[in-house]
Each structure stands twice: as structure tokens, then as C-alpha cells.
Phi, psi and omega in degrees: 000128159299110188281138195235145163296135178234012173292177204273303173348273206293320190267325157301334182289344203250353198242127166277137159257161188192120173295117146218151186293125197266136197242129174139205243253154176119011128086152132029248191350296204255019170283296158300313194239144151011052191258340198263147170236123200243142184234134170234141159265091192328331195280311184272325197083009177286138181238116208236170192195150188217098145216074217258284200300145178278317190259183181272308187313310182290346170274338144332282187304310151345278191303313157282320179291342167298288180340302174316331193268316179313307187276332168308302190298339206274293166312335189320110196274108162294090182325126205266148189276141161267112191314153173219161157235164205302186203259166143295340193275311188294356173269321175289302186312330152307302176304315189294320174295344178281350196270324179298284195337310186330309201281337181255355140340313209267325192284341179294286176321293180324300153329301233261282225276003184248001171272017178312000000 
């Protein structure tokens, strides 16, 4: 797996940015000018986007530190899971609940078909 840098540097040299009008509550200023900022990280393809914020700069930030979190997440080395299997108690405890279900299965139908 390929390690990707998550400092602030190493993520501007690798992420293209791109401006666009982020639309929703926050008036005329962010209606009009450029505030949403959407970032791809060319190595990987991750695409993360910020437009919670009125400015673009605060939204700048936004936007990396999320990439940075994306990308942590991304690298994470994952304990591989150990199959286990169920208990005796826990086999037992199915069956009976399934021998229950059964029964009120069965007491249903008998009603129903016998006042035909």
C-alpha cells in the first residue's frame, strides 16, 4: 500500500484545488462569489469539498484538514479479524428461541383454519 503525506506542504504540492458557488443560507457574500473549495488528491483520487464557511480561505482550511483525516483513514492499518464461533450456550439459545417461534407459528395457523 502506498503512503501518502498528510502535512500541509506535501498536500498542497499533491491536490489540485478548485473554486466553486457554494449556495444555501449565508446571504448575497456567499451566494455571489466562490467560496466552496473542492480538493483532489491526484495520487490517490480522493475528493473532499468545504462549504459550511462565508469565506473561501476559511474554507481553504476546512478542506485540508479534512483531506488530512481522509487520508489517515485511508492508511490505517487494519487488524485483520479472528473468525470465532458461537458458544454451546449460545446454539442452545437459538434453538429454543427458534422451537419457540415455531410454536406460535403453528398456534396461529390452527386458529385461523379452524373457524373456516
Amino acid at each position: 500500500m502506498t503512503r501518502y503525506a498528510t502535512d500541509r506542504e506535501s498536500l498542497e504540492r499533491d491536490c489540485e484545488m478548485e473554486f466553486f458557488i457554494a449556495g444555501g443560507p449565508g446571504g448575497q457574500h456567499r451566494n455571489k462569489v466562490e467560496t466552496g473549495v473542492r480538493l483532489r488528491h491526484r495520487p490517490s483520487g480522493i475528493v473532499v469539498t468545504a462549504t459550511e464557511r462565508r469565506s473561501q480561505s476559511a474554507n481553504r482550511e476546512a478542506a485540508f484538514e479534512r483531506m488530512a483525516e481522509r487520508l489517515t483513514e485511508l492508511q490505517r492499518v487494519r487488524k485483520p479479524r479472528r473468525p470465532t464461533r458461537p458458544t454451546a450456550a449460545a446454539k442452545q439459545s437459538r434453538i429454543e428461541d427458534k422451537r419457540r417461534q415455531s410454536e406460535r407459528k403453528r398456534a396461529r395457523t390452527k386458529a385461523s383454519t379452524g373457524e373456516s
